[in-house]
C-alpha positions as CSV (number, residue, x, y, z in Angstrom):
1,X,33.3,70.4,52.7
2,X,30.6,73.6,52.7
3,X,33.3,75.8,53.2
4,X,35.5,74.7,49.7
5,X,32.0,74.6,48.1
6,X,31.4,78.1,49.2
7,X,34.8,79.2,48.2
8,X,34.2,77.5,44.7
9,X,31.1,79.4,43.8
10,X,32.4,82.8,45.4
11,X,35.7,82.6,42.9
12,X,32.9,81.8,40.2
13,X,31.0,84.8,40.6
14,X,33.4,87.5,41.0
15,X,32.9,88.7,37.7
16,X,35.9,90.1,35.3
17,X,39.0,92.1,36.6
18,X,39.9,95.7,36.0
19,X,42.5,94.6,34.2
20,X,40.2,92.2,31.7
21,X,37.5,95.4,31.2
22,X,40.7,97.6,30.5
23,X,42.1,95.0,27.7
24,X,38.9,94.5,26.3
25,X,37.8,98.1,26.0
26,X,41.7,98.9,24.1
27,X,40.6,96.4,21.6
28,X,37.5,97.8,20.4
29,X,39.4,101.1,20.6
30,X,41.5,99.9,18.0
31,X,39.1,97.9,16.0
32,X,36.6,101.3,16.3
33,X,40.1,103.7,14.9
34,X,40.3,101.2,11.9
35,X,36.9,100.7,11.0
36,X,35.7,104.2,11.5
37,X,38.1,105.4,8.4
38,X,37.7,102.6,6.2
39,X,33.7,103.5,6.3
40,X,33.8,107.0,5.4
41,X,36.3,106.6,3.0
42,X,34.0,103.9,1.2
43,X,31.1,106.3,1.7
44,X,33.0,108.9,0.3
45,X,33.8,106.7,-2.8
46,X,30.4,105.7,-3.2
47,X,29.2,109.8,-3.5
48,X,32.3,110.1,-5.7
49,X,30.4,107.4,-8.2
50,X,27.3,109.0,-8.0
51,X,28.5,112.4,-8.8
52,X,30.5,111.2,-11.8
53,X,27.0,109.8,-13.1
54,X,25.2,112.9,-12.7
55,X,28.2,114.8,-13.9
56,X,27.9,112.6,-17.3
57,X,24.2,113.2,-17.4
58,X,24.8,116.6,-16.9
59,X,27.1,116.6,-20.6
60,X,24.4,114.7,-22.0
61,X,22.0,117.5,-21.3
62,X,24.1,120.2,-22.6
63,X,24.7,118.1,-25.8
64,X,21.0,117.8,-26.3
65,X,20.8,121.2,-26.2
66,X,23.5,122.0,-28.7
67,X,21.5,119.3,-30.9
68,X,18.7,122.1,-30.4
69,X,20.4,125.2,-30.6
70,X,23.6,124.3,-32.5
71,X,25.2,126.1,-29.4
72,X,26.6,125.8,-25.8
73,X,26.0,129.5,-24.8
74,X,22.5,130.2,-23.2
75,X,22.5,127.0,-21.8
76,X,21.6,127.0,-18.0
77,X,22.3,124.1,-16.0
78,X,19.3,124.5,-13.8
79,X,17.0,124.4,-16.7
80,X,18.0,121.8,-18.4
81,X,19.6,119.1,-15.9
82,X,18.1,120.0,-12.7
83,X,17.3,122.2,-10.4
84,X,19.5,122.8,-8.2
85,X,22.5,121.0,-10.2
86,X,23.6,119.0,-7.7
87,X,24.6,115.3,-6.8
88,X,23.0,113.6,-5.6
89,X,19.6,115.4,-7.4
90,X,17.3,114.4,-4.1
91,X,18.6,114.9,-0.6
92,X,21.6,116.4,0.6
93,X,23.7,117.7,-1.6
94,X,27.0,116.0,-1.9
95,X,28.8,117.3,-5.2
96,X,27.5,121.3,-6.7
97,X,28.0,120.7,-10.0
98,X,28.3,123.7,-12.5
99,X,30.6,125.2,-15.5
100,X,34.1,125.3,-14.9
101,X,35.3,128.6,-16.9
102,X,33.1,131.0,-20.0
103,X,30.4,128.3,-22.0
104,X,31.5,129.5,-26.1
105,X,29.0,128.2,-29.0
106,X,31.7,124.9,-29.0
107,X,33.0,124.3,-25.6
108,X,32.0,123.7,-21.9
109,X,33.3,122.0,-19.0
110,X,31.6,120.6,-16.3
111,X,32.9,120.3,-12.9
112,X,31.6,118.5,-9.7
113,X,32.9,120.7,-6.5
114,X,32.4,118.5,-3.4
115,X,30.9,120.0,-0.4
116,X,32.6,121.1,2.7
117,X,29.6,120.9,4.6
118,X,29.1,116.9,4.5
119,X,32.5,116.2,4.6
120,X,33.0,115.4,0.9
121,X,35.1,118.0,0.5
122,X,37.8,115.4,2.2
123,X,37.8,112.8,-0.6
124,X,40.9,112.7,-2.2
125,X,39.9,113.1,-5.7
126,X,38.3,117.2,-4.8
127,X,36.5,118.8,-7.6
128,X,36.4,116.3,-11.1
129,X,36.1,118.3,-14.6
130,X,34.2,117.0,-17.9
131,X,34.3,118.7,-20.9
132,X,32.1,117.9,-23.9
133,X,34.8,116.5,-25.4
134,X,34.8,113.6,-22.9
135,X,37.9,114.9,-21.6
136,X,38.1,114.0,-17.6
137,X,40.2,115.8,-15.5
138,X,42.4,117.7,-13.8
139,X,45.2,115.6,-15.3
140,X,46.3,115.9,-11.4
141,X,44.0,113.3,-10.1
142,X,44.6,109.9,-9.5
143,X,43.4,107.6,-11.9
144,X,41.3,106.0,-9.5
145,X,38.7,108.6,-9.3
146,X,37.5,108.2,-12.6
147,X,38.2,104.7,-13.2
148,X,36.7,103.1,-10.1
């Protein structure tokens, strides 16, 4: 009788296999390669959001100088948005934002250039334009990066 008792308890505490520590480890292997992309894309999405606020605010500053100046040219992004012009304003900087092309007394565009250096640079919507016309662009990108 002690020695099927003994047997019982030794089975019991064996612990798991190699076998069971290999299976489970493949799992969260492949749980870890799905999640791991779905978050940094969502991250990404989320600085994309924020850029195309401060991007907006951005226009609105150059149209309240125009209201002042009855002009675009002179106008200086780092004086009158902030300084740097970046997105996000505090922290690390996400998005450079700047002119895209020569400022005339009736035209600008605005463009947000993400940053290598953070890894924005591999969002799939790259640098987003805004002209003071309201115009978003390229025409290239998806829909999705300025809708969303």
């Amino acid at each position: 009788m002690t020695s099927y008792r003994n047997r019982s308890i030794a089975r019991l505490s064996r612990g798991f296999t190699l076998m069971e520590l290999m299976a489970v480890v493949a799992i969260v292997a492949i749980l870890v390669g799905i999640a791991v992309p779905t978050y940094q894309d969502s991250v990404r999405k989320s600085r994309r959001g924020q850029a195309k606020s401060d991007l907006a605010e951005a226009a609105q500053a150059m149209e309240r100088y125009y209201t002042i100046n009855n002009t675009y040219v002179g106008a200086n992004l780092s004086a009158i948005y902030h300084n740097p012009p970046q997105s996000p304003k505090d922290g690390t900087a996400q998005y450079t934002i700047s002119f895209d092309g020569a400022v005339t007394a009736n035209r600008f565009v605005l463009q947000a250039v993400p940053s290598a250096s953070t890894g924005q640079d591999k969002d799939k919507c790259g640098t987003m334009n805004l002209s003071n016309t309201g115009v978003k662009g390229p025409a290239s990108l998806p829909a999705e990066c300025w809708n969303k």
